[in-house]
OpenMM code with the backbone's topology and positions (N, CA, C; nanometers):
from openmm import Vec3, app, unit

residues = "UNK UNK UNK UNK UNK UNK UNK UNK UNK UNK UNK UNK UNK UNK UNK UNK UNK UNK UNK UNK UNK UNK UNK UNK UNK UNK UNK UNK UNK UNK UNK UNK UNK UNK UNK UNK UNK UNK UNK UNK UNK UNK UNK UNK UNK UNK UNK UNK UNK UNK UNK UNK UNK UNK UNK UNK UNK UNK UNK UNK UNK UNK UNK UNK UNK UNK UNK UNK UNK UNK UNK UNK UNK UNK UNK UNK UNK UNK UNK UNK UNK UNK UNK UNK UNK UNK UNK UNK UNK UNK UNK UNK UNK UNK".split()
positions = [
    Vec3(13.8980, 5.5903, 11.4971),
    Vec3(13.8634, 5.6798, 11.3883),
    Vec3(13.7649, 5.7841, 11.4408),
    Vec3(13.7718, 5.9049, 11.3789),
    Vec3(13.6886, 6.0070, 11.4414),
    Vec3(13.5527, 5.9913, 11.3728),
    Vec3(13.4795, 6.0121, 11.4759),
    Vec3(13.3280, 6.0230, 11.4085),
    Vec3(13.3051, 6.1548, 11.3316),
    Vec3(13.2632, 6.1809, 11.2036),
    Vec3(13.2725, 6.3276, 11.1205),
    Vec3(13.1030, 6.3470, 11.1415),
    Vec3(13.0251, 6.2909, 11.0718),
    Vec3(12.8508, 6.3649, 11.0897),
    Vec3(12.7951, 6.2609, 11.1072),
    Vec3(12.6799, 6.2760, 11.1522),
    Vec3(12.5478, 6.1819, 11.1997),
    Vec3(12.4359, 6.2334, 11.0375),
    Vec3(12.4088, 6.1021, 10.9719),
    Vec3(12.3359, 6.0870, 10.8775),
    Vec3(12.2505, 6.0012, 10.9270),
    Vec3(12.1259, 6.0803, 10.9621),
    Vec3(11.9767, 5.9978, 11.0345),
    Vec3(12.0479, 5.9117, 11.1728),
    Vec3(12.0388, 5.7994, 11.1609),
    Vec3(12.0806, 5.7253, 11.3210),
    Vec3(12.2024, 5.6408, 11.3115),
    Vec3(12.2653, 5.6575, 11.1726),
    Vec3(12.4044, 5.6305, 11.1737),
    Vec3(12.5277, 5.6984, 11.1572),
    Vec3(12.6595, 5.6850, 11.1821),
    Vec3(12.7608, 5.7857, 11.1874),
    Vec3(12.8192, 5.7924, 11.0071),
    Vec3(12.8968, 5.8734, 10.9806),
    Vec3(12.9520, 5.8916, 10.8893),
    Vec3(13.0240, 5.7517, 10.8548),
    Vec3(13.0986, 5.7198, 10.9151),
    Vec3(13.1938, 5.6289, 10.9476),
    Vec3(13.0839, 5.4796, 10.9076),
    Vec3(12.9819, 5.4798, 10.9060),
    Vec3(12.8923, 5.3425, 10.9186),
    Vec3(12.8543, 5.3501, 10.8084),
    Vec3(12.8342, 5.4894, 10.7335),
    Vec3(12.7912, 5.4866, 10.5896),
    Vec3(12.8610, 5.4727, 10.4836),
    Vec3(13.0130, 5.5169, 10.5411),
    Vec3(13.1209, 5.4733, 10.4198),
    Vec3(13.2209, 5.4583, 10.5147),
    Vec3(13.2661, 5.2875, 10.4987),
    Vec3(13.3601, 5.2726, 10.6138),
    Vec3(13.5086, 5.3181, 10.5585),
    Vec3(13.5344, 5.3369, 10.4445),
    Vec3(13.6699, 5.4279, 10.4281),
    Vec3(13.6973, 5.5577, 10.4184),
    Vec3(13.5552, 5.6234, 10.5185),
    Vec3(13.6046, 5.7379, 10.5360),
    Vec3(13.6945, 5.8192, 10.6130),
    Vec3(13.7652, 5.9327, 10.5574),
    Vec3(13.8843, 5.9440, 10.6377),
    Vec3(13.8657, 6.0189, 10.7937),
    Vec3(13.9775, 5.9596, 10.8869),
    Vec3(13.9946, 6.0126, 10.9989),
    Vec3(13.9830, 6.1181, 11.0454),
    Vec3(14.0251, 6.1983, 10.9658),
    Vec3(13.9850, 6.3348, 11.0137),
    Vec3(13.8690, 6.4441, 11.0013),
    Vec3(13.8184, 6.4860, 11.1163),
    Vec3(13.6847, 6.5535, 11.0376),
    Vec3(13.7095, 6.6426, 10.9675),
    Vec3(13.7917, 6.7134, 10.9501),
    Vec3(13.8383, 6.8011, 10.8333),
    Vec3(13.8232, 6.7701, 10.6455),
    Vec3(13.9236, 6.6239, 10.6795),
    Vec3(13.8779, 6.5538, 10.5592),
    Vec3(13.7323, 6.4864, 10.5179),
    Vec3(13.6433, 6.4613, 10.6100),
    Vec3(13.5211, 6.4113, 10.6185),
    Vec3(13.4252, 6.4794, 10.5748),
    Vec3(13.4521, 6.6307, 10.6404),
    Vec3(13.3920, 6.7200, 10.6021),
    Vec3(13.4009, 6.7762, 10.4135),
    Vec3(13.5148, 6.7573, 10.3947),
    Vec3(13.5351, 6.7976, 10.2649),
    Vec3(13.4776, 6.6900, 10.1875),
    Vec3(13.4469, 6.5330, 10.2500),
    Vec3(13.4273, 6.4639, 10.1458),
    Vec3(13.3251, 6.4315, 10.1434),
    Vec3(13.2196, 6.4630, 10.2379),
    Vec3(13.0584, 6.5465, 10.2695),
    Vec3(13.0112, 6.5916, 10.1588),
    Vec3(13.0977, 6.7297, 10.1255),
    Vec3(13.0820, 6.8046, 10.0195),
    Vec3(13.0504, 6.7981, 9.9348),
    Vec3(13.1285, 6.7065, 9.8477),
    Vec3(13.1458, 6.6067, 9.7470),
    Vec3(13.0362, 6.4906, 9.7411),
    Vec3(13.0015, 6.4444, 9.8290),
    Vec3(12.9085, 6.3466, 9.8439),
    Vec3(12.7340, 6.4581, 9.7892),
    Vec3(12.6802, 6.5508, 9.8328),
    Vec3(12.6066, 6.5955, 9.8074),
    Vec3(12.5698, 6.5567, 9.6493),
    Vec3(12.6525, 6.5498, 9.5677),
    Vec3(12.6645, 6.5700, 9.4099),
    Vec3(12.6372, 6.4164, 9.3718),
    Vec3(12.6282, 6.3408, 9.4488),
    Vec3(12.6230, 6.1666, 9.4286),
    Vec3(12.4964, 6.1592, 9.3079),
    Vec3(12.4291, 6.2392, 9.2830),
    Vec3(12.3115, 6.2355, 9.2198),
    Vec3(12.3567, 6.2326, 9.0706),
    Vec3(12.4725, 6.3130, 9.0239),
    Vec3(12.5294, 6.3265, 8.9122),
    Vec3(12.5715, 6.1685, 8.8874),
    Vec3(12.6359, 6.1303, 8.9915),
    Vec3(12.7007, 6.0369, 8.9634),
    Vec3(12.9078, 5.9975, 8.9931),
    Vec3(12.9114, 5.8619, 9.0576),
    Vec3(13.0524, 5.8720, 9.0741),
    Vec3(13.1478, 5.9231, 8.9961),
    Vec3(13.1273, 5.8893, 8.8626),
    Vec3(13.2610, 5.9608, 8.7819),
    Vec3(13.2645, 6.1305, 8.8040),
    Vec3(13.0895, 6.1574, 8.8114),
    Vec3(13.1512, 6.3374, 8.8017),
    Vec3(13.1685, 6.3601, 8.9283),
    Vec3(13.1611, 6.3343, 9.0165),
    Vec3(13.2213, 6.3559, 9.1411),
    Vec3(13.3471, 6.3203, 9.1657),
    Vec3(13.3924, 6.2376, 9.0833),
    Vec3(13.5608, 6.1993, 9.0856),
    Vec3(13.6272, 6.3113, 9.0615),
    Vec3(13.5356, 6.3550, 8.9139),
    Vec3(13.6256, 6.4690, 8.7517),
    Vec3(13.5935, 6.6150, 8.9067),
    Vec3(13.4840, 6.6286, 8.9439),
    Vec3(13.5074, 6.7234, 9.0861),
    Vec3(13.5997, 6.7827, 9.1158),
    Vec3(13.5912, 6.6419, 9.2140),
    Vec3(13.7499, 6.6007, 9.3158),
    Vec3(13.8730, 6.6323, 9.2563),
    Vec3(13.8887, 6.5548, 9.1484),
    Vec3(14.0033, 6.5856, 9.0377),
    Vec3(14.0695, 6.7380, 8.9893),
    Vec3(13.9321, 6.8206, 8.9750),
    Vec3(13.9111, 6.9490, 8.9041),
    Vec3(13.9812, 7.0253, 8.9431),
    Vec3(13.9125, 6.9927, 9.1709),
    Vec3(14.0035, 7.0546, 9.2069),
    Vec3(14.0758, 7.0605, 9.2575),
    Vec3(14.1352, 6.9245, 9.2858),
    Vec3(14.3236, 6.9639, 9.3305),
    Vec3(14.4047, 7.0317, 9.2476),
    Vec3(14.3898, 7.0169, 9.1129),
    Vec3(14.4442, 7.0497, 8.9916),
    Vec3(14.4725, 7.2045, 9.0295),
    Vec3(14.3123, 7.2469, 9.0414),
    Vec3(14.2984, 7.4205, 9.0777),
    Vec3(14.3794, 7.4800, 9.1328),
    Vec3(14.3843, 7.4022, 9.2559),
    Vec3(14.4346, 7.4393, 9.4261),
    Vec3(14.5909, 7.4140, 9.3922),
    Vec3(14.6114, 7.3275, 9.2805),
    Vec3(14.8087, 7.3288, 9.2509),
    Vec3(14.7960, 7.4473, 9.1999),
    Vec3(14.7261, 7.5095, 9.0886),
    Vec3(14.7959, 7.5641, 9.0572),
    Vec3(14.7808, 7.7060, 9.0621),
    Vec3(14.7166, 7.7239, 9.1942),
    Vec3(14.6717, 7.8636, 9.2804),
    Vec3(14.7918, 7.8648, 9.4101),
    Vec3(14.8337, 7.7280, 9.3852),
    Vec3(14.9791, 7.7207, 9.4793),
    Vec3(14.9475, 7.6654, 9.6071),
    Vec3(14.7822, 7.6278, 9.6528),
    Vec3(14.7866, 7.5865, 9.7802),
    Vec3(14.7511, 7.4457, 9.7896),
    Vec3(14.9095, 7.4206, 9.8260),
    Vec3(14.9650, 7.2554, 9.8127),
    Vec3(14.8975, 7.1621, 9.9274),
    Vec3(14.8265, 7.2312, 10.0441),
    Vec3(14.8244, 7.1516, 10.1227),
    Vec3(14.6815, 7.1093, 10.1010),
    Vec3(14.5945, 7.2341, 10.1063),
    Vec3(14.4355, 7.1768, 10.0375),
    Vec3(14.4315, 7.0739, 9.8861),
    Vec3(14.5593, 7.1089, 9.8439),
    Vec3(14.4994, 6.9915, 9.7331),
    Vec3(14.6042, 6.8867, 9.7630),
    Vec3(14.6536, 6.8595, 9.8770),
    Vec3(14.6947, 6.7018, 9.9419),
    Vec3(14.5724, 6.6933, 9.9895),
    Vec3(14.5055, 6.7356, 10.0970),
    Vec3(14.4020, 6.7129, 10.1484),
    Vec3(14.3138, 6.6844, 10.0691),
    Vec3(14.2835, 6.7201, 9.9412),
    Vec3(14.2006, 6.6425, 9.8475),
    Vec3(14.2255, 6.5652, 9.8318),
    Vec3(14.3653, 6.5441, 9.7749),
    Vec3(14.4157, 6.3880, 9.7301),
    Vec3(14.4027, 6.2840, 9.8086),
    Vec3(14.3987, 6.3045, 9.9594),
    Vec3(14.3272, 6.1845, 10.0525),
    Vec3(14.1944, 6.1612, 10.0727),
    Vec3(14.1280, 6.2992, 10.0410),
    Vec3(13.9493, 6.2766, 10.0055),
    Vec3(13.8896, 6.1840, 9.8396),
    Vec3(13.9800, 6.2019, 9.7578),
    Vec3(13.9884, 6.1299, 9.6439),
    Vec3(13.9942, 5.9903, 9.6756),
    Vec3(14.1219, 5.9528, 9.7375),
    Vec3(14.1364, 5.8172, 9.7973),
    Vec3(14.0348, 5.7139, 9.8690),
    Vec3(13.9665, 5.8379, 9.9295),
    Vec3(13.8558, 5.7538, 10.0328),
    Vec3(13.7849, 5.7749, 9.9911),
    Vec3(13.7417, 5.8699, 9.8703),
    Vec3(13.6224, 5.8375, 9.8110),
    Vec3(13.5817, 5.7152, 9.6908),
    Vec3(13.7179, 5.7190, 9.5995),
    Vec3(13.7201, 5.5574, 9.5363),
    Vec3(13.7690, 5.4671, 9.6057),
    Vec3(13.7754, 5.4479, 9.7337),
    Vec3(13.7692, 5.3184, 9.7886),
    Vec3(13.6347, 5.2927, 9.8483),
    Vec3(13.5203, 5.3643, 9.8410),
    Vec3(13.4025, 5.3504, 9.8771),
    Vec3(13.3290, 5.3449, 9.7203),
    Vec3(13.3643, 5.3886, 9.6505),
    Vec3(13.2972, 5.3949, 9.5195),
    Vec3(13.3967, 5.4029, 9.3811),
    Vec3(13.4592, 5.1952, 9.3793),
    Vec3(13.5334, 5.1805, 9.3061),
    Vec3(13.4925, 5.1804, 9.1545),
    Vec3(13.3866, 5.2279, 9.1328),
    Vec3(13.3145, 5.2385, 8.9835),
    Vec3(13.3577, 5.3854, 8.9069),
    Vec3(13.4073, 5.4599, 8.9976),
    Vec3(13.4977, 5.5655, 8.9285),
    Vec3(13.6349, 5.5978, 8.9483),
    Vec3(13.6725, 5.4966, 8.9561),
    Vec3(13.8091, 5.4559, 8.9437),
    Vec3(13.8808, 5.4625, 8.7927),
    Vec3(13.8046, 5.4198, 8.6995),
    Vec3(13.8067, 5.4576, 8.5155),
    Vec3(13.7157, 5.5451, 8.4621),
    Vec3(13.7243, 5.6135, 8.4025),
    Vec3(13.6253, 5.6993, 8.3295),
    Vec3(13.6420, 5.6351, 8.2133),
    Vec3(13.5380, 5.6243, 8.1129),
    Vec3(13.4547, 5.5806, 8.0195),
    Vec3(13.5436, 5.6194, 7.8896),
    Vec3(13.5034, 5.5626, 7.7743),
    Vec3(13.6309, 5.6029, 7.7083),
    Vec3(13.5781, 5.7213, 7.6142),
    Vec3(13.6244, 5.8568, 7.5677),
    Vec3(13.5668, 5.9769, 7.5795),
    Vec3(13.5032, 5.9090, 7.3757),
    Vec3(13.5965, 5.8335, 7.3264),
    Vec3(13.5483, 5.8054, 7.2064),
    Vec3(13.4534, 5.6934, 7.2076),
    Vec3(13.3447, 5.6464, 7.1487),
    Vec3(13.3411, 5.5231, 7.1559),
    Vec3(13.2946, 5.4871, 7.0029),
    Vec3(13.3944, 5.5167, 6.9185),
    Vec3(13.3663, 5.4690, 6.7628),
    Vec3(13.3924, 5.3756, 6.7529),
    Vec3(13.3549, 5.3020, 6.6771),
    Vec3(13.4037, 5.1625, 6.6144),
    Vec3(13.4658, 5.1918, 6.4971),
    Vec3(13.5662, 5.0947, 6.4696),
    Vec3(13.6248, 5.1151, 6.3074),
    Vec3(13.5885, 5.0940, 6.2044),
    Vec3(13.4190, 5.0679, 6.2017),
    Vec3(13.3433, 5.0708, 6.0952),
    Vec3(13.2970, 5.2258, 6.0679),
    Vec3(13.2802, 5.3253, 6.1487),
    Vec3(13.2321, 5.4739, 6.1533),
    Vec3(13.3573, 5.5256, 6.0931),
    Vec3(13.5045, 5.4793, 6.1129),
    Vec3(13.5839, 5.5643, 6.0581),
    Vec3(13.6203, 5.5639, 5.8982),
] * unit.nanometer
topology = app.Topology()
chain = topology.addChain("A")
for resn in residues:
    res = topology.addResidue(resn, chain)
    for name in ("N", "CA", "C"):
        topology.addAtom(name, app.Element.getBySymbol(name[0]), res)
């Protein structure tokens, strides 16, 4: 696996071991990582935002290349794997 960045005295690769092979993709999922402060789900809805974008600006290959930065990013952070449910009424409120 390719080594992508050095974070203090460990490699990319040591800090999230499903990160992807390529530094290209590593790099993009770097990116994304900056925002960790928000939190996994909005960094998912991100990720999500913008492949969506990138379909439908027509450039298919950056938003495959997301879609494998997506991948390796919920396999390192399977807690945004579901988003929350946007209602949360009970059927006593209705």
């Amino acid at each position: 696996m390719t080594e992508c960045i050095t974070c203090s005295a460990r490699t990319f690769d040591e800090t999230l071991p499903n990160a992807p092979s390529s530094e290209k993709h590593c790099r993009l999922l770097s990116s994304y990582l900056f925002n960790l402060e928000r939190g996994p789900l909005a960094v998912r809805e991100m990720i999500v935002g913008d492949i969506d974008r990138f379909r439908d600006l027509g450039a298919r290959q950056l938003a495959s290349d997301l879609s494998l930065v997506l991948n390796c990013f919920l396999a390192d952070f399977p807690e945004a794997r579901m988003a929350p449910d946007l209602c949360e009424c009970s059927q006593a409120e209705l």
